[in-house]
N, C-alpha and C positions, 0 to 999 in steps of 0.2 A: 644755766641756773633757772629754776624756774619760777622766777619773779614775773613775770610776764600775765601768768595766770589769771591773778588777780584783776585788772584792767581789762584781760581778753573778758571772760566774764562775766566782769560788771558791764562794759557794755552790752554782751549779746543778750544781757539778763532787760538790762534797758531795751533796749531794740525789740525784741520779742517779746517779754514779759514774762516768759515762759521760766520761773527757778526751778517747777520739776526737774529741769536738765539737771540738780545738783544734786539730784537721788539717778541718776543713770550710773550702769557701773562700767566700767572702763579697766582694762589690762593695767596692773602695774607690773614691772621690770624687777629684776634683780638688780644690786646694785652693777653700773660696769656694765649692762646693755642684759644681753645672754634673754634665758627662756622667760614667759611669764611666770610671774608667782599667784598670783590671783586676781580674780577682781575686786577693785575694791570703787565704791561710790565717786562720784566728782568730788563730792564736798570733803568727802575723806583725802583725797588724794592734795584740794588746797589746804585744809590743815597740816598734811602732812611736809608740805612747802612751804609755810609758815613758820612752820616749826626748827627746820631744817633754817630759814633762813637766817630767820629771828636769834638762834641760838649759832651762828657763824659770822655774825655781823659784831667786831669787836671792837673796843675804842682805842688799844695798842696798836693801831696800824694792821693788824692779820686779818685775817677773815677779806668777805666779800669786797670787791670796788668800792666808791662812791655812787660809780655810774647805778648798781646793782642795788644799792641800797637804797636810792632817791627813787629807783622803780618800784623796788617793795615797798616803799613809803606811800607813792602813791598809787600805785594800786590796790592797798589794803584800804587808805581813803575813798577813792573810787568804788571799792567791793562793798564799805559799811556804808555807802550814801546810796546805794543800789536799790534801795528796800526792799532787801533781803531778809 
């Protein structure tokens, strides 16, 4: 899953200082692995993990972990205190 994102990130966003990184563009995948489909920006692709998380995270029991969810939790924390 890629909760992870977020935290990777916002640190190396801390660390270097450098957010240009989040206009770079980068392969995305099909879903299921298979050929590129485009590239599309950093910042685009954590939106697009956000999105995907945010909307699989359920309170019936389905969806993501705990584990998975207390990482998007805080790495979305981590990402908005980044001064981004």
């Amino acid at each position: 899953m890629p909760a992870w994102i977020f935290t990777v990130l916002s640190e190396l966003i801390k660390e270097t200082g450098d957010i240009s990184l989040l206009d770079r563009e980068k392969p995305r995948m099909q879903k299921g692995g298979g050929k590129t489909v485009r590239l599309d920006m950093v910042l685009t692709h954590c939106l697009r993990a956000r999105d995907y998380l945010a909307g699989d995270i359920g309170s019936d029991g389905t969806g993501e972990s705990v584990l998975v969810s207390q990482i998007f939790a805080k790495g979305l924390n981590d990402f908005g205190s980044s001064s981004v």
